[in-house]
N, C-alpha and C positions, 0 to 999 in steps of 0.2 A: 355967355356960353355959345361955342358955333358947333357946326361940322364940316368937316373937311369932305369933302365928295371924288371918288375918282370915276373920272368919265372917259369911255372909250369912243376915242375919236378913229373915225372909219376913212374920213377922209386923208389922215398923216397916218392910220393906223398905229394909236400908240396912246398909253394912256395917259389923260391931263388932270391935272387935280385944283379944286376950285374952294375956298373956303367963304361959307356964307354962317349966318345967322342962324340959329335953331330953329325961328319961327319963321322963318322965309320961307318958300316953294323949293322944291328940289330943281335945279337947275335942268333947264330943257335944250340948251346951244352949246357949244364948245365957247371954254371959257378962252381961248387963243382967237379964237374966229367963227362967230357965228353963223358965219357962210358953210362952214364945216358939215359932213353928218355925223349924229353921233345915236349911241346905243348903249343896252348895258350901263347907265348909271349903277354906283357903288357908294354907298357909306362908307367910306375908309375907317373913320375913327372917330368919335366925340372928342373936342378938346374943352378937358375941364380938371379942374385940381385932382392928382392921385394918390391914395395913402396905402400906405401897405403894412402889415400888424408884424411887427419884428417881438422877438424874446424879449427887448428891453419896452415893449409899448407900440403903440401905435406911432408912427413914425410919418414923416411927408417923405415922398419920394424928392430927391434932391438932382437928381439926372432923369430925361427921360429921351435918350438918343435914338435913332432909327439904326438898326443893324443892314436888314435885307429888306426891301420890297418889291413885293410878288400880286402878281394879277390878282391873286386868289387869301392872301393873307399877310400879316404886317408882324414882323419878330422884331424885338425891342428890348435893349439893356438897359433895366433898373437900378438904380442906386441907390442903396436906405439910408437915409442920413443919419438914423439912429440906430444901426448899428456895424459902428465904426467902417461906413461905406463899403460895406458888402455889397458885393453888386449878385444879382441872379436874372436870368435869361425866362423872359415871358412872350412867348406867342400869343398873338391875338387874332384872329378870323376874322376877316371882315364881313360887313350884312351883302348877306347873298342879296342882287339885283333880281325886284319884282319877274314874275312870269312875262315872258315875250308873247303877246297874241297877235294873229290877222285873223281877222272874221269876213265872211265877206256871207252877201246876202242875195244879191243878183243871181238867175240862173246860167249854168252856165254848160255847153256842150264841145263834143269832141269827136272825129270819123275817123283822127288818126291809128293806123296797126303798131306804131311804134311807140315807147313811152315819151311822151310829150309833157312839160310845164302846165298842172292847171291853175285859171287863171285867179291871181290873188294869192294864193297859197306858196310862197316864198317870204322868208327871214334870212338873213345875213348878221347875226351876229357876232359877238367881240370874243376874239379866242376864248375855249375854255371844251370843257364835256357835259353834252346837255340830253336832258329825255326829252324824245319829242312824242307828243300826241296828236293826233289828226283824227276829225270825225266828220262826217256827209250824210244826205241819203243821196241812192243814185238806182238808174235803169237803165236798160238797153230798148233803142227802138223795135230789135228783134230777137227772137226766144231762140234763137241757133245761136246768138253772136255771145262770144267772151271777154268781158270785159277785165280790166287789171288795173291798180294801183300801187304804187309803193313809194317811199320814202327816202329821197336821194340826200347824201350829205358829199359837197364838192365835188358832184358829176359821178358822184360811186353810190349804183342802189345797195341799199339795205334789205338782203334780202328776203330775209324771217319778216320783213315790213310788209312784205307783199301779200294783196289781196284781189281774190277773185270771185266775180260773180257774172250768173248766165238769166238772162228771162228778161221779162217785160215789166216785171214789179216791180214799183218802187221802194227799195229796203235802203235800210241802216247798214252804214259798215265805218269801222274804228281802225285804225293802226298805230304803232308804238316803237320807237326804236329806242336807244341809246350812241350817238355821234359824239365826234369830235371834228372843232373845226379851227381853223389858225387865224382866224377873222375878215379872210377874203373869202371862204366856201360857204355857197349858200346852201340851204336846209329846204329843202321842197318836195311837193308832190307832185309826183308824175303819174298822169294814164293812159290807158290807152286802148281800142277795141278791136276784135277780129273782120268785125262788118258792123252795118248799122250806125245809128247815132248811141253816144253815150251821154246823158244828162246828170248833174248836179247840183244838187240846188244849197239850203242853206250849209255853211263849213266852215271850221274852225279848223288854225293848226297855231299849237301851243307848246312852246319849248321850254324846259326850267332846267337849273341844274341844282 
């Protein structure tokens, strides 16, 4: 018994597909060129004997052709050999690729007025539409200054992402979008202040679809 894996290669941009072992590791390189980056690994499919229950009994599937493949799902014409090679049209879904995280731990600061890249907080992943999650705590060195964040997907903020806080206390703050991206736009948070330093300390940002 294997699986067949489709892996989104960033550096040809396009997806490769790699079939291993069931009890192997899930493939971490592009299966063309390890030199490659890659992202968004995918279970495409389990290959293993398939039966299907016809009128006449339980029957083997006697064809198992690929019709269309799609980033996001595999449609495939069945053939029943038990009865009189009826063929019927079955869509399968493929296993959604685990949650994307960056964590980062270091603290980390900012003076600039305009929204700027904070640091660690960018993902680039493989076409598709994904929610994204972002969490921090953060302060301003000064109780006038305003501070902002938001959630940019391929240079365009999100702007219901946007968040703002004023003062010297260090508080909690969360944001949440829903993007789309083509596989070259990256997913980030950007901040930025009116005056003063802005600090960050531990942060998370976390995409699924």
């Amino acid at each position: 018994m294997s699986l067949t894996y489709k892996i989104w290669c960033v550096t040809e941009a396009k997806w490769e597909y790699e079939e291993l072992p069931l009890t192997d590791p899930q493939p971490t390189v592009c299966p063309t060129d390890p030199a490659h980056d890659i992202n968004s690994v995918l279970v495409a499919w389990e290959n293993l004997s398939l039966y299907i229950k016809s009128k006449k009994g339980s029957g083997e599937i006697s064809g198992l052709n690929e019709k269309v493949a799609l980033a996001d799902e595999d449609v495939f014409l069945i053939e029943d050999s038990e009865n009189n090679s009826q063929k019927c049209k079955v869509q399968r879904k493929a296993i959604r690729p685990e949650d994307i995280e960056v964590t980062a731990t270091v603290v980390t600061t900012e003076t600039s007025p305009a929204l700027v890249p904070m640091a660690q907080m960018t993902i680039t992943p493989a076409p598709g539409t994904y929610r994204v999650y972002f969490s921090t705590s953060w302060k301003n060195s000064l109780n006038v200054a305003t501070s902002n964040l938001a959630i940019f997907s391929g240079d365009v903020k999100i702007t219901s992402s946007n968040r703002i806080m004023t003062g010297t206390t260090t508080t909690g703050v969360t944001s949440t979008a829903k993007v789309s991206v083509d596989g070259s736009q990256a997913i980030e948070i950007r901040w930025s202040t009116s005056d003063g330093t802005i600090t960050a300390y531990e942060r998370s940002l976390i995409i699924t679809r």
